[in-house]
PAVOPA-266526 format. One record per residue (C-alpha): residue number from 1; residue in three letters; x, y negated, z negated. Coordinates in Angstrom, 3 decimals, padded with zeros to 6 digits. Layout:
<node><seq>NUM</seq><type>ALA</type><east>X</east><north>Y</north><up>Z</up></node>
...
This chain:
<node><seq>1</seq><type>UNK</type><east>127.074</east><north>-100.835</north><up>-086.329</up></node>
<node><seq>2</seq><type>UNK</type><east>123.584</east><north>-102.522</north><up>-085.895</up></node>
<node><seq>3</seq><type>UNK</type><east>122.766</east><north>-103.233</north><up>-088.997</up></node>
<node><seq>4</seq><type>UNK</type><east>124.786</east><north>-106.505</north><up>-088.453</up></node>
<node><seq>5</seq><type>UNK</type><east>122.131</east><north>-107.826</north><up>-085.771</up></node>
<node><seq>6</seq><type>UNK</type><east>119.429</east><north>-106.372</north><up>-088.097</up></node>
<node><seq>7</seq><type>UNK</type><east>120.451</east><north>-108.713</north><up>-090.658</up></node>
<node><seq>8</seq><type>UNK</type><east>121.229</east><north>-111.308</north><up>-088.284</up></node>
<node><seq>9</seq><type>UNK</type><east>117.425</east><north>-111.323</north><up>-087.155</up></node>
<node><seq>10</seq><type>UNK</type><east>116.437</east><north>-110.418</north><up>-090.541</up></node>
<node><seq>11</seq><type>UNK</type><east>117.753</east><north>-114.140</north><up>-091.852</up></node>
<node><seq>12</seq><type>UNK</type><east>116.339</east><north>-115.580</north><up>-088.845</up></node>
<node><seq>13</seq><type>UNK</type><east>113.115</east><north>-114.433</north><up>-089.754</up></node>
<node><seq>14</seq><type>UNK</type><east>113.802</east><north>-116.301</north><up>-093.379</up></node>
<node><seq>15</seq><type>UNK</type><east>115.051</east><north>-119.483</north><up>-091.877</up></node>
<node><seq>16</seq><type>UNK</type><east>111.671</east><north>-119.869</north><up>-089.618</up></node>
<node><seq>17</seq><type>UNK</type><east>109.719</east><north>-118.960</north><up>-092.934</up></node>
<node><seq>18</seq><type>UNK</type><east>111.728</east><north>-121.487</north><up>-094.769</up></node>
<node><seq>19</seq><type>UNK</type><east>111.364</east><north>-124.214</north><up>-092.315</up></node>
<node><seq>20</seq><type>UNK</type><east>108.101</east><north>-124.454</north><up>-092.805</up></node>
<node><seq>21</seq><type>UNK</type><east>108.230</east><north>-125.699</north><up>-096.298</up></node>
<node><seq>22</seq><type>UNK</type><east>109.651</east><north>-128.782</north><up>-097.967</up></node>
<node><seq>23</seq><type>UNK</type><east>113.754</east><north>-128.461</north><up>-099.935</up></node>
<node><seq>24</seq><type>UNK</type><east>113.102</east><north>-124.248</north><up>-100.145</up></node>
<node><seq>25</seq><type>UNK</type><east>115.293</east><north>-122.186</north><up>-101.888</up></node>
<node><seq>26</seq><type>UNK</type><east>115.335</east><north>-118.461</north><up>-101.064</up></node>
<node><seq>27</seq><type>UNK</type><east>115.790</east><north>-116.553</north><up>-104.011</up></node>
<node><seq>28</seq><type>UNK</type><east>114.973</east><north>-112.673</north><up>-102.680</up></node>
<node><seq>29</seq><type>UNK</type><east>113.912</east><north>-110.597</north><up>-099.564</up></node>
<node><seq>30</seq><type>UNK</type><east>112.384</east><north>-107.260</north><up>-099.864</up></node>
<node><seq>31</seq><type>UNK</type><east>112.431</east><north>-105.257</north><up>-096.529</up></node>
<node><seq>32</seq><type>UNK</type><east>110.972</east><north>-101.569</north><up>-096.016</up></node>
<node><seq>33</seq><type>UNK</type><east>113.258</east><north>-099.246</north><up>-094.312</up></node>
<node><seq>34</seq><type>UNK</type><east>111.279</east><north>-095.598</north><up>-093.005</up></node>
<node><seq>35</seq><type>UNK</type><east>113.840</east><north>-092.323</north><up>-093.589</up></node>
<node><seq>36</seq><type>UNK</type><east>113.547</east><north>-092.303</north><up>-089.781</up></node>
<node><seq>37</seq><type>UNK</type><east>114.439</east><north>-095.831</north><up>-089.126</up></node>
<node><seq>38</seq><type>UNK</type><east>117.749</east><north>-095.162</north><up>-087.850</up></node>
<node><seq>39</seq><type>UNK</type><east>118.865</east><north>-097.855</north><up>-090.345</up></node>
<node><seq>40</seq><type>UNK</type><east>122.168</east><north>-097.074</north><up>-092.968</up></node>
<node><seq>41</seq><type>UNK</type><east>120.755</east><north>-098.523</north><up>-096.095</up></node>
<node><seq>42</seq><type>UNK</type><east>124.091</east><north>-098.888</north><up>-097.642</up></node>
<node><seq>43</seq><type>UNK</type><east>125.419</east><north>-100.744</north><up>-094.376</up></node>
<node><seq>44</seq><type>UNK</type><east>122.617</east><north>-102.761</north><up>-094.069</up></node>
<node><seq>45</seq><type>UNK</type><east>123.084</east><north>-104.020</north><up>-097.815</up></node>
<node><seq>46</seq><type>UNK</type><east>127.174</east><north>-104.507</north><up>-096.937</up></node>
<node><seq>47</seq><type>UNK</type><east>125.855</east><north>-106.565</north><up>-093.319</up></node>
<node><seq>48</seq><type>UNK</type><east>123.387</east><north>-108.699</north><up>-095.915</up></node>
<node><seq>49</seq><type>UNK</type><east>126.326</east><north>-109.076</north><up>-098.463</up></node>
<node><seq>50</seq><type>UNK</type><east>128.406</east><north>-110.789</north><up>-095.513</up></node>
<node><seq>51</seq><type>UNK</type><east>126.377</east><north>-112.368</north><up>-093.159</up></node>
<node><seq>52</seq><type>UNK</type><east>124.260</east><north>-114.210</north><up>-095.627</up></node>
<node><seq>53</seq><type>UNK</type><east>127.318</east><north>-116.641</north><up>-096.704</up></node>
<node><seq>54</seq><type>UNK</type><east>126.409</east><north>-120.091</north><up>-095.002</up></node>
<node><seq>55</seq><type>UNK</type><east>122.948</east><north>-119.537</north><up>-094.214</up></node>
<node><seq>56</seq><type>UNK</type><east>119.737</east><north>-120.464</north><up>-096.197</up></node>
<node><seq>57</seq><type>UNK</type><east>119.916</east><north>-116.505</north><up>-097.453</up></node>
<node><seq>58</seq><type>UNK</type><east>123.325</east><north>-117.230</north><up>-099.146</up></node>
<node><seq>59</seq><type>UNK</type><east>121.993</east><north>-117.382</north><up>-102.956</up></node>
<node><seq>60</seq><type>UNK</type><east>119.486</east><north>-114.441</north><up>-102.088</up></node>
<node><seq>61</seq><type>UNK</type><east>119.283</east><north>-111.072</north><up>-103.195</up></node>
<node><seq>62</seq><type>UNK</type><east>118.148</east><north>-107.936</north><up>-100.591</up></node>
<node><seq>63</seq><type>UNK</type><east>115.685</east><north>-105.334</north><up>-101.964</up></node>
<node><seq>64</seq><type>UNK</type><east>115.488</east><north>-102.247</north><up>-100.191</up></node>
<node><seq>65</seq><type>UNK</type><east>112.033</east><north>-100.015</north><up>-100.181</up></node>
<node><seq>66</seq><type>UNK</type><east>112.949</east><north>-096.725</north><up>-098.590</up></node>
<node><seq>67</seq><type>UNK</type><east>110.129</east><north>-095.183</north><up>-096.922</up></node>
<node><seq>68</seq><type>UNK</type><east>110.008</east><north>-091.499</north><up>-096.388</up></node>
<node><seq>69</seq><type>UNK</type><east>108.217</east><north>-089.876</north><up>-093.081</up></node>
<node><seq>70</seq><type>UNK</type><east>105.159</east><north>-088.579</north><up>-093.382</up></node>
<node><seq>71</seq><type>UNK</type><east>103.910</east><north>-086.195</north><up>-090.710</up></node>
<node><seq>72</seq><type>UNK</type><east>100.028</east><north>-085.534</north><up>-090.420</up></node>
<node><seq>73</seq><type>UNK</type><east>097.910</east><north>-083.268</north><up>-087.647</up></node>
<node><seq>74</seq><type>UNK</type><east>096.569</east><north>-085.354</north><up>-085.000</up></node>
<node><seq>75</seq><type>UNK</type><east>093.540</east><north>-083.675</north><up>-084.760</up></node>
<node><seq>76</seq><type>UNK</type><east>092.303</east><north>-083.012</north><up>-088.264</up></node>
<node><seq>77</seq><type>UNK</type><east>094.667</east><north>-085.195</north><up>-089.748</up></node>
<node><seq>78</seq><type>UNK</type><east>095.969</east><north>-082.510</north><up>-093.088</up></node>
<node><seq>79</seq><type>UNK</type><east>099.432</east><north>-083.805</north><up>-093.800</up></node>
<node><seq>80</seq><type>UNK</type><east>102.292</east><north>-081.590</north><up>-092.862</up></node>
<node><seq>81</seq><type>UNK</type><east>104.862</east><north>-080.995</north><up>-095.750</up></node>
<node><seq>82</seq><type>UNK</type><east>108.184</east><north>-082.655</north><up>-095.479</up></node>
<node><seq>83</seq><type>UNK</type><east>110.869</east><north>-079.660</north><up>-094.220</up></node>
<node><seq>84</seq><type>UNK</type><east>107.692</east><north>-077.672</north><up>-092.676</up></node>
<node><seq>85</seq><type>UNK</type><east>107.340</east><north>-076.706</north><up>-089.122</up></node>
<node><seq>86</seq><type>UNK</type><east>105.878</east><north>-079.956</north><up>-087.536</up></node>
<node><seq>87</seq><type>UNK</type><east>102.642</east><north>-077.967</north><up>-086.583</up></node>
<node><seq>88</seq><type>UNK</type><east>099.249</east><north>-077.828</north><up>-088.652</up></node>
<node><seq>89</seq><type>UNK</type><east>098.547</east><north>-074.682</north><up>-089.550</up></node>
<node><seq>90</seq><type>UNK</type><east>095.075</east><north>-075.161</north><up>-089.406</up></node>
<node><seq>91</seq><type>UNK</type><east>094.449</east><north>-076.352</north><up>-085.813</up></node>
<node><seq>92</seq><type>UNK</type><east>097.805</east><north>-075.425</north><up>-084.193</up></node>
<node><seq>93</seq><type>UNK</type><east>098.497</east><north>-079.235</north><up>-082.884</up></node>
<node><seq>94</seq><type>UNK</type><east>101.661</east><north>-080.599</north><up>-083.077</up></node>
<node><seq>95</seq><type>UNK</type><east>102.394</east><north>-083.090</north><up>-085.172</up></node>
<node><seq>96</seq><type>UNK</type><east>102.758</east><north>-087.098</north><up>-085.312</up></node>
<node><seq>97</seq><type>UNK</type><east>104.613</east><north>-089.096</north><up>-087.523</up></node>
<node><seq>98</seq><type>UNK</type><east>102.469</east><north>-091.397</north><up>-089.470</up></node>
<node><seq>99</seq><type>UNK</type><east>104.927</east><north>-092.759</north><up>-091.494</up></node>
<node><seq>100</seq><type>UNK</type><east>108.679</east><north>-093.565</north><up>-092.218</up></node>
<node><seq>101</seq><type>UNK</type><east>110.082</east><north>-094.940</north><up>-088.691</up></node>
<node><seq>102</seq><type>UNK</type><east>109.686</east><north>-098.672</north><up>-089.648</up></node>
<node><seq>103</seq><type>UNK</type><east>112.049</east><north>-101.460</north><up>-090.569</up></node>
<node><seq>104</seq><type>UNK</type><east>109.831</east><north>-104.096</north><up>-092.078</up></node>
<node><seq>105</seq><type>UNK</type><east>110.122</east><north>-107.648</north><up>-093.911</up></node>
<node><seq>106</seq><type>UNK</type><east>107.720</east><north>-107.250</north><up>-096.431</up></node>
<node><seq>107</seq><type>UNK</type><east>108.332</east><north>-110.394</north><up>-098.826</up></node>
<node><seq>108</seq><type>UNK</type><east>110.358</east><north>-113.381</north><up>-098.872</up></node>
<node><seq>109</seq><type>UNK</type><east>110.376</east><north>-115.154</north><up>-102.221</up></node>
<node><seq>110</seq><type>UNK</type><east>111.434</east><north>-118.838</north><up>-102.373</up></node>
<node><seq>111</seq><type>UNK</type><east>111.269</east><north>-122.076</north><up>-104.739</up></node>
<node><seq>112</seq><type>UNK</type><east>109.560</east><north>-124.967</north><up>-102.654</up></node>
<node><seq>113</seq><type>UNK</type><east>110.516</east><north>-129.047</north><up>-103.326</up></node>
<node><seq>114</seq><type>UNK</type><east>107.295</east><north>-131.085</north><up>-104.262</up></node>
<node><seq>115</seq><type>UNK</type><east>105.108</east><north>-132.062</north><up>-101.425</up></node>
């Protein structure tokens, strides 16, 4: 299961975020996970439940953004329908995936000490 090292780099992320304040306190983290991320949204939540004890991510609660894919025609760029035949009909190219095959850290929201 890789969502454990997904979280693992996902709070490692946080910590060198964090370090870079003074006393933070990391109260959230929002992360955007694409349909074809290859990422088990309800495993990566049960990995964040677990691993987060003991780090700076232990108070912290994990938002997940799914992303769907989104498929568009290289060459004239119409979208392609989710479910359709990955071809435009228009210009006969195949098509590319512009969407929806990311895992990203999008926020990190923390309390900072006084400087």
């Amino acid at each position: 299961m890789h969502e454990y090292s997904i979280v693992s780099a996902l709070v490692g992320q946080v910590e060198d975020a964090a370090r870079l304040h003074v006393d933070p306190s990391i109260l959230g983290v929002r992360v955007r996970v694409g349909e074809l991320a290859g990422v088990d949204t309800t495993l990566l939540r049960t990995a964040w439940e677990l691993f987060r004890e003991g780090t700076c991510c232990a108070q912290a609660g994990l938002e997940i953004v799914a992303e769907p894919a989104r498929w568009a025609c290289p060459g004239c760029g119409e979208a392609i329908a989710s479910g359709a035949v990955l071809r435009c009909p228009r210009c006969a190219l195949p098509a590319r995936l512009r969407e929806g095959d990311a895992l990203v850290l999008e926020r990190i929201e923390m309390e900072v000490g006084d400087v």
